[in-house]
C-alpha positions in Angstrom: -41.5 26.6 -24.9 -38.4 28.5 -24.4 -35.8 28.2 -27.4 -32.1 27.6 -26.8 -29.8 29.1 -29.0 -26.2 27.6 -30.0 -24.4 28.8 -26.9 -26.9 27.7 -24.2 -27.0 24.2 -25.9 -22.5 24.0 -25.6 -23.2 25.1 -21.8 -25.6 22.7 -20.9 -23.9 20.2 -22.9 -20.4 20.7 -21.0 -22.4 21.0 -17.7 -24.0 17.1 -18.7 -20.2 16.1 -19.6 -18.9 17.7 -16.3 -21.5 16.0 -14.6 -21.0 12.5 -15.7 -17.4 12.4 -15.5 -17.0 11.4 -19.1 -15.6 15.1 -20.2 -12.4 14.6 -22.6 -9.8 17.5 -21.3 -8.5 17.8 -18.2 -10.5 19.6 -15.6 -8.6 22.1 -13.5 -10.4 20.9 -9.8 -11.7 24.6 -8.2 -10.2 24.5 -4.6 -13.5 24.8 -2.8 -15.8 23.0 0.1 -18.2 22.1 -2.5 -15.4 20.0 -4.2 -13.6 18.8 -1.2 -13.6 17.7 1.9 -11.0 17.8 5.0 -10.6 14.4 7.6 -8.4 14.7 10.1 -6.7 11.1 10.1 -6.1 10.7 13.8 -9.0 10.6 15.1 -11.3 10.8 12.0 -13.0 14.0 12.9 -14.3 16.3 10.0 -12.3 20.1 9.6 -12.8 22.5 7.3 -11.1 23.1 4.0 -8.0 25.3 4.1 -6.8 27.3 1.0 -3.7 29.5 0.9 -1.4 30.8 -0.9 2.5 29.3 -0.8 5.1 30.6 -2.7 3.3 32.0 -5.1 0.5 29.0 -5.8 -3.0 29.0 -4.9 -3.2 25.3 -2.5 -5.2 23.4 -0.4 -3.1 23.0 3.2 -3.3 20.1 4.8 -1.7 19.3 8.2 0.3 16.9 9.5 -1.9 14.1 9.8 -5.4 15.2 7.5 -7.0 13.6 4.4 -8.7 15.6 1.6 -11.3 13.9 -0.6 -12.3 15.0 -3.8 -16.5 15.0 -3.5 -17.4 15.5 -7.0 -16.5 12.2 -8.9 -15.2 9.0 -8.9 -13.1 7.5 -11.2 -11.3 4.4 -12.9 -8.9 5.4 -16.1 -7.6 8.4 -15.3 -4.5 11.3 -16.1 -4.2 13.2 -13.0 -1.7 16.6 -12.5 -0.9 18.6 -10.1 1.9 20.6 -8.3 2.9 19.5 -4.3 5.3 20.7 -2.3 5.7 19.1 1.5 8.2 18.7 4.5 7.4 14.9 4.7 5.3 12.3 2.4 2.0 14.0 0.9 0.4 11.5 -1.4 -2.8 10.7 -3.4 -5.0 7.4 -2.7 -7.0 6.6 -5.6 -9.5 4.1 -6.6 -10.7 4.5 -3.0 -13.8 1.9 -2.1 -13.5 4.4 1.4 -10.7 5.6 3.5 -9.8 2.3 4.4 -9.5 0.8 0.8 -8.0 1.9 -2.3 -4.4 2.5 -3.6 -2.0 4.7 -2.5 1.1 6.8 -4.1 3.2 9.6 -1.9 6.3 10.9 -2.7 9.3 10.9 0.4 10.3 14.6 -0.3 13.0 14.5 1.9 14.4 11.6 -0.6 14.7 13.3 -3.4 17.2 11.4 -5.5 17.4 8.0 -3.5 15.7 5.0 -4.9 13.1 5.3 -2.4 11.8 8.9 -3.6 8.4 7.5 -4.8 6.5 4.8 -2.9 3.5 2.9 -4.0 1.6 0.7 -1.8 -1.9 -1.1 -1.7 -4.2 -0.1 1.2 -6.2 -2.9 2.6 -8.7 -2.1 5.9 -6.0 0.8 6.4 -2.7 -0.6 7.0 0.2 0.7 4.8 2.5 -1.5 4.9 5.7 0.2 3.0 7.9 -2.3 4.7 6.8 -5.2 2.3 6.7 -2.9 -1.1 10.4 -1.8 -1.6 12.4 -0.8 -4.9 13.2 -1.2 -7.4 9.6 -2.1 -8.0 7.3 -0.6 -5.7 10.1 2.5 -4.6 11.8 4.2 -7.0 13.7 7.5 -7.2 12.8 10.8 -8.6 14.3 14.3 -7.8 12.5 16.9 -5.7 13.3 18.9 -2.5 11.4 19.1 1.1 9.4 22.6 0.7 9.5 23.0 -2.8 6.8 22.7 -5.7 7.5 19.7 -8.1 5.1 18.6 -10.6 3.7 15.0 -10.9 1.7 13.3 -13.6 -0.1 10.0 -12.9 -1.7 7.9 -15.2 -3.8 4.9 -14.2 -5.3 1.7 -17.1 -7.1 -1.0 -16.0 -3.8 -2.4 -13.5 -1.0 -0.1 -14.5 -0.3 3.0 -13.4 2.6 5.5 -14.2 4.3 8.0 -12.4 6.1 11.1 -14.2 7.3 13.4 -11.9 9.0 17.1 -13.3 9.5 17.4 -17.2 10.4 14.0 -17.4 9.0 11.8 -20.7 10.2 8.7 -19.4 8.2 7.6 -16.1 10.2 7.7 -13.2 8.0 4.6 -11.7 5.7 2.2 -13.8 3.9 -0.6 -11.6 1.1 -3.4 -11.6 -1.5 -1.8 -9.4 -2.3 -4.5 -6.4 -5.8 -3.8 -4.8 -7.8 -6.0 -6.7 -10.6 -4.9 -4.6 -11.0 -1.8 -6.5 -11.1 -0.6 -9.7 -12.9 2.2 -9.6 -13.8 5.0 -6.7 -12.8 8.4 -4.9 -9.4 10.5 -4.9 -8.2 11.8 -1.9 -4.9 13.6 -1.0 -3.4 12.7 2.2 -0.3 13.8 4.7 1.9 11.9 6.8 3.8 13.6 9.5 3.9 17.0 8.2 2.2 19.4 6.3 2.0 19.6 2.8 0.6 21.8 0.0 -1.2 20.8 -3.4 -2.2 23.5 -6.1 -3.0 23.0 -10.1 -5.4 20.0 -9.9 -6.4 18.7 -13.2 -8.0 15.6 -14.0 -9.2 13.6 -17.2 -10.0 10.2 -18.2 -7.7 7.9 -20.0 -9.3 6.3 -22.5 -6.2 4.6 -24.4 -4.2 1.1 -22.3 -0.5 1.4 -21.9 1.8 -1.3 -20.9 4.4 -1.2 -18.7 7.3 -3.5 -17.5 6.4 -6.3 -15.3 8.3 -6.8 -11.9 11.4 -9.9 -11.6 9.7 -13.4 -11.8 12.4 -15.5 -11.8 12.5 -16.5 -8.1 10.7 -19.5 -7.2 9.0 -18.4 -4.1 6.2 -20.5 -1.8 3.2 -18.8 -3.1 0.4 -21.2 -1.4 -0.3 -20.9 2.1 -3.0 -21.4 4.2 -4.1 -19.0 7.2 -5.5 -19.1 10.6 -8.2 -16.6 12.2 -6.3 -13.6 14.3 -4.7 -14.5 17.4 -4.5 -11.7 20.9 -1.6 -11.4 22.7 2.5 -13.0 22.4 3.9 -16.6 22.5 6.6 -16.7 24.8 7.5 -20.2 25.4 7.4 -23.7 23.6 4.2 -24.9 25.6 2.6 -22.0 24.4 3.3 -22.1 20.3 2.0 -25.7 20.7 -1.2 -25.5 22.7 -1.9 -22.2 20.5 -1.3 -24.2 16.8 -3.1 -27.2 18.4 -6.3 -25.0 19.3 -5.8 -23.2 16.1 -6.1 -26.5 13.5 -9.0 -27.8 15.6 -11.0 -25.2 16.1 -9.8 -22.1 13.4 -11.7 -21.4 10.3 -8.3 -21.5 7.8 -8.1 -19.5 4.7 -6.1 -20.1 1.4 -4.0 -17.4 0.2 -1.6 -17.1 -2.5 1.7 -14.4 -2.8 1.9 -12.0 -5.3 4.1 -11.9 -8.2 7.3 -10.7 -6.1 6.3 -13.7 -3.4 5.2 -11.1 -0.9 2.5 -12.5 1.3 0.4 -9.5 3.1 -1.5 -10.5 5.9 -3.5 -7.3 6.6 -5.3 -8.2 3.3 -7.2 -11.0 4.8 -8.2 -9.5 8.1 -10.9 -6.6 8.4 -9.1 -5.0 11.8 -5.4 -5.9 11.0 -3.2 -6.5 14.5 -1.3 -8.7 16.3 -0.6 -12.1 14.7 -1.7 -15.3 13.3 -0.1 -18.4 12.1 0.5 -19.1 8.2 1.2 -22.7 7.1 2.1 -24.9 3.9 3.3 -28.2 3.0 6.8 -28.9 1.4 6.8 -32.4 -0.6 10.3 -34.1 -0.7 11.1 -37.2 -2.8 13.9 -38.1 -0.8 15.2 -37.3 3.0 17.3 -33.9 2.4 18.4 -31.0 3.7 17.4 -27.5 2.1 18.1 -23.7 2.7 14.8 -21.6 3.2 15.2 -17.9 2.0 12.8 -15.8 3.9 12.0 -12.1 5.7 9.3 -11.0 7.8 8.2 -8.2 9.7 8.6 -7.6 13.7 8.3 -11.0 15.2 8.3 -14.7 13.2 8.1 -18.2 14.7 9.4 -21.2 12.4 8.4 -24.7 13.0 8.5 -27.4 10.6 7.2 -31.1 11.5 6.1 -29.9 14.7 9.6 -28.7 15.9 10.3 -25.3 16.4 13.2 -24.4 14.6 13.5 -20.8 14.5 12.5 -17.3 16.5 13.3 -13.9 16.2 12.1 -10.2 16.2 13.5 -8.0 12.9 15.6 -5.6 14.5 17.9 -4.5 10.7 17.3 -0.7 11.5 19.4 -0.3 8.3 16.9 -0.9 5.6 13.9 0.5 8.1 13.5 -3.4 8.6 11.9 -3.3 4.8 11.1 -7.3 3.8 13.3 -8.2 1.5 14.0 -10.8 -0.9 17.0 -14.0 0.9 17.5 -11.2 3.8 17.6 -14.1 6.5 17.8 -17.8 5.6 17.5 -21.2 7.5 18.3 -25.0 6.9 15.4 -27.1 6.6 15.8 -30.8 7.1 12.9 -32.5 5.3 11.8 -35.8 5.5 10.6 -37.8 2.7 7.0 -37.0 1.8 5.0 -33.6 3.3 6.6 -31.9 5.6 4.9 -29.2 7.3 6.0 -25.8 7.4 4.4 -23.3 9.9 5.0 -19.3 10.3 3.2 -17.5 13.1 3.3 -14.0 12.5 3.7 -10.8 14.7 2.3 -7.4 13.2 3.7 -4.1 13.9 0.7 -3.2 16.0 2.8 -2.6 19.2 5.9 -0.9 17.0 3.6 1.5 16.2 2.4 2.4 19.7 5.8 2.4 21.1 7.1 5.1 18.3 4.3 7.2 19.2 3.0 7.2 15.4 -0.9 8.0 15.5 -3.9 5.7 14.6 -5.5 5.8 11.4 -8.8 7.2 11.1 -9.0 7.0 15.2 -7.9 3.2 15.0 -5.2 1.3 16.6 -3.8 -0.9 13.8 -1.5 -3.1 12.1 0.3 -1.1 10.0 2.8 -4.0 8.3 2.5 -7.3 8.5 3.5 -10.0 6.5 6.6 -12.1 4.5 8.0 -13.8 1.9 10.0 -17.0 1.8 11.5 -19.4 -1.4 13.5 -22.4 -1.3 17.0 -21.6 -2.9 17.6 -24.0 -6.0 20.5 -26.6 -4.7 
């Protein structure tokens, strides 16, 4: 029997705590193909692992459009560090189930010191839908510059996560993590229309909670709605909206959903290949005949009926805010009879947008990308 002395035992033992993912200091990540591998995002093809060195840091390259996932471990509670420099919007997805699951952070580097600097977002069966998530929650400012190494901290407990980016103490964004799906799973980095460049990986588990300040509640938005199977192709006239909701009550499997805390209802959660549209409907109770103002935004196309009468359509063309959904950005009159009124949406994704910009599919899929709304009643 071969004896270890004192020095073996500390090696074997870090090797075990390496191993496990349960060692207590941060791991610097070696930048190798045993530790990572390369996707390229259009048309999910496998590439190999590019190192190099860029102004004066050792970094994995990715190009415009490629996904890097760490191999080794997977994790839930978690301080992650590194350095990234980039000409468009590198991030890191986290929690990952898979590559088409998991929460996402990247950093708009040519926005360095706008509110929309830093973005989080919740991936569900790949869509990234930006548009819905908007500041000062879910975007919030931080300076860097386009081609130049910043340094980023992120820390992630049970449904928190904060974002540190530079020197800074105070986190420059603190937000209630939304992809309830996962809590636990893979890191990967990722790039989005240009190259980027990440260097100085370290990673450790969090073992102590933090809190963090929740998002504005105060709005009374619609937050029940029920939702219909996907629908293929456009409704272009009245006969068609009501020979489509007709087949759709009778014969559609309907799902009940409920808005998040900022009333943001996002349809790509509920569907496993996210694109083109379905209809989302809810009941209004009134005690009295009355007239009321709806408060409401969408993305690309939306249909309104209420009571069976169509009362509202349009196609979000507000280029000045990147046609973001935002909070009373559009609002109607509602004329409500007494008892349940129904209210109906039907929906458009961006699934065509995206074609006709040219932007790439994900992982070699056509796709939604964002799709979805919000809507309140404003108080009379």
């Amino acid at each position: 029997m071969t004896c270890l002395n004192s020095i073996q035992i500390k090696i074997y033992l870090t090797i075990a705590l390496l191993i496990s993912g349960k060692f207590l200091f941060a791991q610097s990540i070696p930048l190798t193909p045993q530790n990572w591998q390369v996707v390229d995002n259009e048309n999910n093809q496998e590439l190999d692992l590019q190192v190099t060195e860029y102004k004066g840091k050792s970094a994995i390259h990715l190009g415009r459009h490629e996904i890097v996932r760490l191999k080794t471990n997977t994790y839930e509670n978690f301080v992650l560090e590194m350095d990234i420099a980039g000409k468009a919007m590198p991030g890191i997805g986290f929690r990952a189930k898979d590559l088409w699951d998991y929460e996402f952070l990247y950093f708009r580097v040519f926005s360095g010191g706008k509110d929309d600097a830093i973005q989080y977002i919740p991936v569900f069966h790949g869509s990234h839908p930006w548009q819905l998530y908007n500041e000062p929650t879910y975007e919030t400012s931080a300076e860097f510059k386009s081609q130049q190494w910043f340094h980023i901290k992120v820390e992630v407990f049970g449904e928190n996560m904060r974002v540190f980016v530079g020197e800074k103490e105070q986190p420059n964004m603190q937000v209630e993590l939304l992809q309830k799906e996962c809590d636990s799973g893979d890191i990967f980095l990722k790039t989005s229309f240009a190259e980027a460049y990440f260097s100085n990986l370290k990673i450790q588990p969090l073992e102590k909670p933090f809190t963090i300040e929740q998002p504005r509640t105060e709005f009374g938005y619609i937050t029940e709605w029920e939702i219909s199977e996907q629908l293929q192709g456009n409704i272009r006239s009245q006969r068609q909206y009501f020979k489509w909701i007709e087949n759709a009550e009778k014969n559609h499997k309907w799902q009940s959903i409920e808005a998040d805390k900022t009333g943001i209802i996002n349809m790509a959660q509920y569907y496993e290949h996210p694109k083109e549209s379905a209809f989302a409907k809810t009941t209004i109770h009134s005690d009295v005949p009355k007239t009321v103002t709806l408060a409401y935004d969408y993305t690309q196309v939306l249909l309104i009926s209420l009571n069976n009468k169509i009362i509202f359509y349009g196609r979000e063309l507000d280029m000045d805010n990147f046609m973001r959904v935002t909070d009373r950005e559009q609002t109607i009159e509602l004329s409500l009879n007494k008892g349940e009124n129904k209210l109906v949406f039907w929906i458009r994704s961006d699934d065509e947008w995206q074609n006709e910009v040219g932007n790439p599919p994900y992982l070699g899929r056509k796709q939604a990308m964002n799709w979805g709304f919000m809507a309140r009643l404003l108080q009379e």
